[in-house]
C-alpha positions as CSV (number, residue, x, y, z in Angstrom):
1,X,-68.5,-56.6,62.7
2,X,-67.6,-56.0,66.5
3,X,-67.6,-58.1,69.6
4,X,-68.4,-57.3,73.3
5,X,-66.8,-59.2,75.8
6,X,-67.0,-58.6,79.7
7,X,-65.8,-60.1,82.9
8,X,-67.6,-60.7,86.4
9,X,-65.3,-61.3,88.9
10,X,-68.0,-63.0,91.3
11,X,-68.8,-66.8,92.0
12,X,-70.2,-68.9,89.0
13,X,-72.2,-70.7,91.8
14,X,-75.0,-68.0,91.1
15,X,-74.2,-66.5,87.6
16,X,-77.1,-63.9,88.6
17,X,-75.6,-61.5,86.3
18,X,-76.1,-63.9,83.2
19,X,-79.4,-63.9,81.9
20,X,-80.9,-66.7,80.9
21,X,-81.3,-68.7,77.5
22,X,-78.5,-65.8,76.8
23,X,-75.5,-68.2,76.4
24,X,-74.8,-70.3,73.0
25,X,-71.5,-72.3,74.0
26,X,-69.9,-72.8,77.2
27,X,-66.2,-73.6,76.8
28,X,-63.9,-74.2,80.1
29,X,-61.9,-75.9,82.5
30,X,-62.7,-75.7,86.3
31,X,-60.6,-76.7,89.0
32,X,-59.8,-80.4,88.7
33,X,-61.1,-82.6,92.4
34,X,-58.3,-84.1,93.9
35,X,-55.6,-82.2,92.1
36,X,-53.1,-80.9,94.9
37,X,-52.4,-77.3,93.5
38,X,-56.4,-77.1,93.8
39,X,-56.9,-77.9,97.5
40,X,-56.6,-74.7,99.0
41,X,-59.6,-73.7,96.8
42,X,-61.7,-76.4,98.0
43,X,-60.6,-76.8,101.9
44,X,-62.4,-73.1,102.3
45,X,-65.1,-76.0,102.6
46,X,-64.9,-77.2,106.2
47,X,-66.4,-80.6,105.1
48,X,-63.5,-81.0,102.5
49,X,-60.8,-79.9,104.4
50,X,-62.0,-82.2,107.2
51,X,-62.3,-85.3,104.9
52,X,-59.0,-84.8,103.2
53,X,-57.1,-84.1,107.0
54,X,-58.8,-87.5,107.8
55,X,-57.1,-89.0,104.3
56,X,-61.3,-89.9,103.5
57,X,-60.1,-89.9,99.8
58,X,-63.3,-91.0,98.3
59,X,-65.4,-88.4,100.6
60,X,-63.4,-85.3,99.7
61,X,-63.3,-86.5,95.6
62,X,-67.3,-86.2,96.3
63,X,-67.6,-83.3,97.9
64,X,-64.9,-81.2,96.0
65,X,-67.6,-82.2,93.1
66,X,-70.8,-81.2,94.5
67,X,-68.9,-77.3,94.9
68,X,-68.4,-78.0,90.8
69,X,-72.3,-79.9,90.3
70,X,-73.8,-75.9,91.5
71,X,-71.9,-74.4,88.5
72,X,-73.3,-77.3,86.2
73,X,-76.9,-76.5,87.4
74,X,-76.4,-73.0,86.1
75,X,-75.4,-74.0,83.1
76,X,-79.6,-75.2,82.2
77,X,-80.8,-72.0,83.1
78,X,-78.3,-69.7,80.9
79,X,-77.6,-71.8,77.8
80,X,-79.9,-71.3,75.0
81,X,-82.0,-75.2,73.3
82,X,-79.7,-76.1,71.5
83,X,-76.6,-74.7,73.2
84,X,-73.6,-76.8,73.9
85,X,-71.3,-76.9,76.6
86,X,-67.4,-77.7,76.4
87,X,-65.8,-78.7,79.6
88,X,-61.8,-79.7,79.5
89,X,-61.3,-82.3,82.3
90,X,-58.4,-84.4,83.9
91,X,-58.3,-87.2,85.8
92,X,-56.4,-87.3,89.0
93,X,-54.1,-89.6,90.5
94,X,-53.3,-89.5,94.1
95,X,-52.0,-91.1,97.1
96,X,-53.5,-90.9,100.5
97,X,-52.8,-93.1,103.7
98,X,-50.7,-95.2,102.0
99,X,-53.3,-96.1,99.1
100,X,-52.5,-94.9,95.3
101,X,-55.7,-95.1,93.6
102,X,-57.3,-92.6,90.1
103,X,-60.3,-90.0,91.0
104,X,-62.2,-90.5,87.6
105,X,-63.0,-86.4,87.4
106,X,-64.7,-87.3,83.7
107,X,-66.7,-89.9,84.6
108,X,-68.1,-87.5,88.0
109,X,-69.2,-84.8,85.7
110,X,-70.7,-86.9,83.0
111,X,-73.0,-88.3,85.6
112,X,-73.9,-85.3,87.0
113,X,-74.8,-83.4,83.6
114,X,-76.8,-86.8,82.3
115,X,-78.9,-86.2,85.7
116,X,-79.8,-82.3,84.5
117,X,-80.6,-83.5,81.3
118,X,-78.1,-82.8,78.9
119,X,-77.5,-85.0,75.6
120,X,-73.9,-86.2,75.9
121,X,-72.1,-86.2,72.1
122,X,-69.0,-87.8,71.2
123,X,-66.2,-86.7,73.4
124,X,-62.9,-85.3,72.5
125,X,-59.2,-86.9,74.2
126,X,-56.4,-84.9,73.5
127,X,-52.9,-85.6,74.7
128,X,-51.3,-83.3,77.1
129,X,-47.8,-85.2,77.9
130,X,-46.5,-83.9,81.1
131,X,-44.3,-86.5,81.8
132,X,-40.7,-87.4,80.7
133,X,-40.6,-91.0,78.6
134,X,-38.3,-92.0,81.6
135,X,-40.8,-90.9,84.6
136,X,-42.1,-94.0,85.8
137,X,-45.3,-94.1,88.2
138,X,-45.2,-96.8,90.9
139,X,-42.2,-99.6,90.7
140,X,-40.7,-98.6,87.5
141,X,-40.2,-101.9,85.3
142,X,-41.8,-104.4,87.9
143,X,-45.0,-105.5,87.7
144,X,-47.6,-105.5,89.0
145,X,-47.0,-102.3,90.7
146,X,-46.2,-100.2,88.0
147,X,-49.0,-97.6,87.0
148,X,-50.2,-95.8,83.4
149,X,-49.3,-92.9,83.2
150,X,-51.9,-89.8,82.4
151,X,-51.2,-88.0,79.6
152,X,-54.5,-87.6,78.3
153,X,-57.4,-84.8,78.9
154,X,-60.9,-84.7,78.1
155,X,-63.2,-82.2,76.3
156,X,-66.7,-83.1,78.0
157,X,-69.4,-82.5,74.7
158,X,-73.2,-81.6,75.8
159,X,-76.4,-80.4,74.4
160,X,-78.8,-79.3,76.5
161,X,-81.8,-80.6,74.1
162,X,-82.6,-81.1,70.9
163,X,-80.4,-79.5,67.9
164,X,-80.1,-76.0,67.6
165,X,-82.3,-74.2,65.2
166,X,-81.9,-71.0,62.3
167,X,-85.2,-70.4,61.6
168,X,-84.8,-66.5,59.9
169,X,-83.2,-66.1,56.3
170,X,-80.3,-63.6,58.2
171,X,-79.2,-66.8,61.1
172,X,-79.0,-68.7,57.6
173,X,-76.3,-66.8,56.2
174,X,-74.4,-65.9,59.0
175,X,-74.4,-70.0,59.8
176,X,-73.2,-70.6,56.2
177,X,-70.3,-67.4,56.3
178,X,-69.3,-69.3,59.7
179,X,-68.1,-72.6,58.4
180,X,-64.9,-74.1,58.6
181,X,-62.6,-75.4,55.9
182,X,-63.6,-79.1,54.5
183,X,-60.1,-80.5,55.9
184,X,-60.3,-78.2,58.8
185,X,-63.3,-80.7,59.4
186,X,-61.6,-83.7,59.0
187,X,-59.0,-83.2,61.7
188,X,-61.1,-81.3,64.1
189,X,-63.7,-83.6,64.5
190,X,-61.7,-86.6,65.2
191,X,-62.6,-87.7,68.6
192,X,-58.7,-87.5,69.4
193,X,-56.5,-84.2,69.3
194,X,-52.7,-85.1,69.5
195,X,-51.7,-82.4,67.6
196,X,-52.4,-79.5,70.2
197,X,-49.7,-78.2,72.5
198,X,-49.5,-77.3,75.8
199,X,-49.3,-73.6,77.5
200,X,-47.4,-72.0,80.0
201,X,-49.2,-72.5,83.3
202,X,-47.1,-70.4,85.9
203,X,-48.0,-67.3,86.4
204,X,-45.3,-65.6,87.0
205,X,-47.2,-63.0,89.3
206,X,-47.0,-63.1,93.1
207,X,-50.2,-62.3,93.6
208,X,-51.6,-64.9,91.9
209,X,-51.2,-68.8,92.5
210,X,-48.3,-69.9,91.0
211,X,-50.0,-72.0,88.5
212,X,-52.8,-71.0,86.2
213,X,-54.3,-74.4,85.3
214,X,-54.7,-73.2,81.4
215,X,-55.6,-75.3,78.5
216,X,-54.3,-74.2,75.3
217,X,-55.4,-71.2,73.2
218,X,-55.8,-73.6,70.1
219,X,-58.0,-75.6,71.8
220,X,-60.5,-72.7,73.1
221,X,-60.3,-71.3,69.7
222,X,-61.4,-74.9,68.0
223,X,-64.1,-75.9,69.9
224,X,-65.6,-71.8,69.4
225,X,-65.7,-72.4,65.7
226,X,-66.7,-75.5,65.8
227,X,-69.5,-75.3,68.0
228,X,-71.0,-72.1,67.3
229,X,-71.7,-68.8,64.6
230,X,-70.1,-65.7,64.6
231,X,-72.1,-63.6,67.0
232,X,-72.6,-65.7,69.7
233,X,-71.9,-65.7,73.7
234,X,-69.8,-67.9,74.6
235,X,-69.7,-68.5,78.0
236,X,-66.5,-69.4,80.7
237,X,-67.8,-69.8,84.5
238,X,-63.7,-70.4,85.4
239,X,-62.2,-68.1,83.2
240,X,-58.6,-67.7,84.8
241,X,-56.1,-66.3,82.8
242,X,-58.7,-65.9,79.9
243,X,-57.9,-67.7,77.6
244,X,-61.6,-68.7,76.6
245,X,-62.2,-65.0,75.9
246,X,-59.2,-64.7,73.9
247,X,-59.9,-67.3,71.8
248,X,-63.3,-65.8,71.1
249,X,-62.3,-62.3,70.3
250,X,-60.5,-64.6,67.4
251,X,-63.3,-66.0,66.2
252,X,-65.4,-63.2,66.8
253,X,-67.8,-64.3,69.0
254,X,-68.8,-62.3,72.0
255,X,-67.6,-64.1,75.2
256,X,-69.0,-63.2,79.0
257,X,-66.1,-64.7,81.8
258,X,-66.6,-65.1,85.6
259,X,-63.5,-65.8,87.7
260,X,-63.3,-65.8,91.8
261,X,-59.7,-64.0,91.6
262,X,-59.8,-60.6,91.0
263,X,-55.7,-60.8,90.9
264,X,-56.4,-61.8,87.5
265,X,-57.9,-58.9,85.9
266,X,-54.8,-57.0,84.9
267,X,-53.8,-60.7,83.1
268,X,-56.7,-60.6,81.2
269,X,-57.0,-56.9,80.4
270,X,-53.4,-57.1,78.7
271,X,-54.1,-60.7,77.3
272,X,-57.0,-58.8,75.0
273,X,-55.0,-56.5,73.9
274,X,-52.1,-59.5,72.8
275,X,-55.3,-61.3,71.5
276,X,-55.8,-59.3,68.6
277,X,-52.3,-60.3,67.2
278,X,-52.8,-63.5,68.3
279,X,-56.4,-64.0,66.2
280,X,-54.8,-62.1,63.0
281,X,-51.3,-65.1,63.2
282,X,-54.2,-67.9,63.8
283,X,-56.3,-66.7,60.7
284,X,-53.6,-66.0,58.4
285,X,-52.6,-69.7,59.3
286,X,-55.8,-70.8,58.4
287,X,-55.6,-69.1,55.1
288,X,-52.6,-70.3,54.4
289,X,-52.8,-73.9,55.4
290,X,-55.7,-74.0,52.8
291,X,-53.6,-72.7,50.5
292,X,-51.4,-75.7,50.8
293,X,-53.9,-78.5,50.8
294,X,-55.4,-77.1,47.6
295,X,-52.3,-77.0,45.8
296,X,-51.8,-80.2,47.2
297,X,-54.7,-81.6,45.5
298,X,-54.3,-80.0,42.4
299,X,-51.0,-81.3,42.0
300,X,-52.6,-84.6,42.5
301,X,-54.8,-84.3,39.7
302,X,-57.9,-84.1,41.9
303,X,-60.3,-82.0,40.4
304,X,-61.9,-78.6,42.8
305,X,-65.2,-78.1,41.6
306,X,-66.7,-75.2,44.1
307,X,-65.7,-71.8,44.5
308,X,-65.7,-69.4,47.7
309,X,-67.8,-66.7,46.7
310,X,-66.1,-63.8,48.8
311,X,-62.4,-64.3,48.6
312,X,-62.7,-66.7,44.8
313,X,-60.0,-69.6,46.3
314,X,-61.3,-72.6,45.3
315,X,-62.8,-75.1,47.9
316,X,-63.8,-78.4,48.3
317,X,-67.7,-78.5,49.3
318,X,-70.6,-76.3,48.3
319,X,-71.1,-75.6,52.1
320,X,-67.8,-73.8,52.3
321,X,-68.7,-71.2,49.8
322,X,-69.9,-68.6,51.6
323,X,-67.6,-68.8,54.4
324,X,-65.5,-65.8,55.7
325,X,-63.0,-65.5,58.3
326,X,-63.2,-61.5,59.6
327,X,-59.5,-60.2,60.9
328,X,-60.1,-58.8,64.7
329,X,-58.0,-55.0,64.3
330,X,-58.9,-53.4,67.0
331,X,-59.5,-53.3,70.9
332,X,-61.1,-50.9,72.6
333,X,-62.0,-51.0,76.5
334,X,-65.4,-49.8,76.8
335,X,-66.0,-49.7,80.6
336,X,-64.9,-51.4,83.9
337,X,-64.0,-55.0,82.6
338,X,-65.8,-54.4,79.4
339,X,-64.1,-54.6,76.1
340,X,-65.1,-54.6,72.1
341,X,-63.5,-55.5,69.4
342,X,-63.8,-54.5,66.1
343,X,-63.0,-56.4,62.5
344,X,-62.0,-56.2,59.4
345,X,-64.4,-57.9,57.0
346,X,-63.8,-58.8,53.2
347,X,-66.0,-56.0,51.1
348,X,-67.4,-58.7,48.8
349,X,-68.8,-59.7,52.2
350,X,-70.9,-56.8,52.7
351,X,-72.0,-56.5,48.5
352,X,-69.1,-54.2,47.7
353,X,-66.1,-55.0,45.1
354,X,-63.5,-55.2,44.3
355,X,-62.4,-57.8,47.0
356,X,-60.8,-56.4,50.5
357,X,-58.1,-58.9,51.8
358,X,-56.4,-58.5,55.2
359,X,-52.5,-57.4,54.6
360,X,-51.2,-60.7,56.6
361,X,-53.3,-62.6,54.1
362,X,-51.3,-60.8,51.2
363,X,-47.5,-62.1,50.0
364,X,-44.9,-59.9,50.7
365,X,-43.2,-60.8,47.1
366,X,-46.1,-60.3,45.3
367,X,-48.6,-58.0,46.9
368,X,-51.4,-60.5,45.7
369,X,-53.7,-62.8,48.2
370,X,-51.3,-66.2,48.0
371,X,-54.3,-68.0,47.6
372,X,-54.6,-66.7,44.4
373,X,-51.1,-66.9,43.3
């Protein structure tokens, strides 16, 4: 198994470089409207700049949108019937002239993507504190002055149509050996994450802005397996620091990236390299976190009735039987901003015995898989 992964450093405006129906999942975070450390991005449009030096909060909240709504439209041309797209959003609070007042961001977007045509699925909050307990918005303890205080994000959920079909016996399989753990299920597909932490947003790099914007690689990394197979394209219009790619070189998925910054390339580039570490310690926890909730349930008296056929752990559903996880090993750059990846996949897999299993998967102590132990 490999994946191919490549970055456009050009305007996601006009993704003329993505063909279309070629994109499966979209996963990203663009700049957030009315966000300070985003305004010198948007006031390179007159009409912005204009509105916010003339405090027209409400006007520059729109138009800062309409730059994002161009990005959106692409997003009907490249994704594929079926496809989903994933977009990470914050609200913003801000004060101009005088007046305090929320720019809903969510609610902007989810208009805008209804008008294209997009089928909106549950949506996903998860908690992104960034505020001390004793940070207090407004007048503190006196009402009614006082204000909430965000800590809150949203991952946006679309369709664009109907449900995505695997009509040949091959897209079968590889949809079955792509499934997720039964309890993996259970907590990912709660409508609210609070379990995710957050990432290091400065840069740390002159030439760069001095914050990065990032959402968290555990997040990119979820919504990948659970919104599409092991081969796909998974597409980020605002890649940034690339985390979205990073995330899918874990879960091997090919991933195509467009950011306006070319100051982030040699981020990226090095951030590939660091992924592949990164995907083995995220797979092996996995493994290992399965490992505890069976012998949790046995322990319990529960009884396992279903087998995984490639690695023989038990499991709780027939669905999960099939499923394999693939190790990424190695990174190779392949041309200017191109990369592939290459994995390590279990031999049962692929019809050959006796079972191959990943040395992080293996115990130390005992040299066996500790799912077996």
């Amino acid at each position: 198994m490999v994946s191919n992964h490549r970055v456009w450093f050009s305007d996601s405006k006009k993704m003329t470089n993505v063909a279309s129906e070629s994109v499966h999942l979209v996963v990203t975070s663009p700049p957030y409207p009315m966000i300070e450390m985003w305004d010198p991005l948007f006031k390179k449009q007159v009409a912005i700049n204009e509105a916010l030096v003339r405090k027209r909060g409400p006007q520059a909240f729109e138009l800062m949108h309409q730059e994002l709504d161009r990005v959106w439209d692409e997003l009907v041309r490249v994704l594929v019937p079926g496809g989903i797209a994933c977009i990470n959003i914050g609200d913003a609070t801000r004060t101009i002239d005088g007046e305090f007042a929320l720019y809903p961001n969510h609610s902007r977007i989810l208009t805008r993507m209804l008008q294209l045509g997009f089928t909106n699925m549950p949506n996903i909050l998860w908690r992104k504190q960034t505020n001390a307990p004793n940070k207090f918005m407004g007048s503190g303890m006196m009402p009614p002055g006082a204000y909430v205080t965000l800590e809150h994000e949203y991952v946006l959920i679309f369709r664009k149509g109907g449900k995505r079909l695997f009509k040949t016996e091959k897209e079968k399989i590889n949809r079955r050996q792509s499934a997720f753990f039964w309890e993996e299920r259970n907590q990912w597909f709660s409508d609210v994450w609070m379990d995710l932490k957050g990432t290091r947003q400065k840069t740390g790099d002159k030439k760069l802005r001095k914050r990065s914007g990032a959402y968290p690689f555990e997040l990119a990394y979820r919504l990948i397996s659970m919104f599409s197979v092991m081969g796909d394209t998974v597409l980020d219009p605002f890649l940034g620091t690339g985390t979205t790619l990073f995330a899918a070189t874990a879960a091997n998925r090919n991933c195509f990236g467009m950011e306006l910054d070319k100051a982030f390339q040699s981020m990226i580039e090095d951030g590939i390299e660091q992924a592949i570490e990164q995907g083995s310690r995220r797979i092996t926890d996995r493994f290992e976190a399965h490992d505890t909730f069976i012998r949790a349930r046995e322990a319990a008296g529960k009884t396992i009735k279903h087998t995984n056929q490639v690695y023989g752990f038990p499991v709780i559903t027939r669905q999960e039987k099939e499923l394999i996880i693939p190790f990424p090993t190695t990174f190779q750059k392949t041309s200017t901003n191109e990369y592939r990846v290459d994995y390590e996949v279990p031999a049962v897999a692929t019809g050959d015995k006796p079972i191959s299993v990943p040395k992080k998967v293996v115990s130390k102590k005992t040299g066996q898989l500790k799912l077996f132990n």
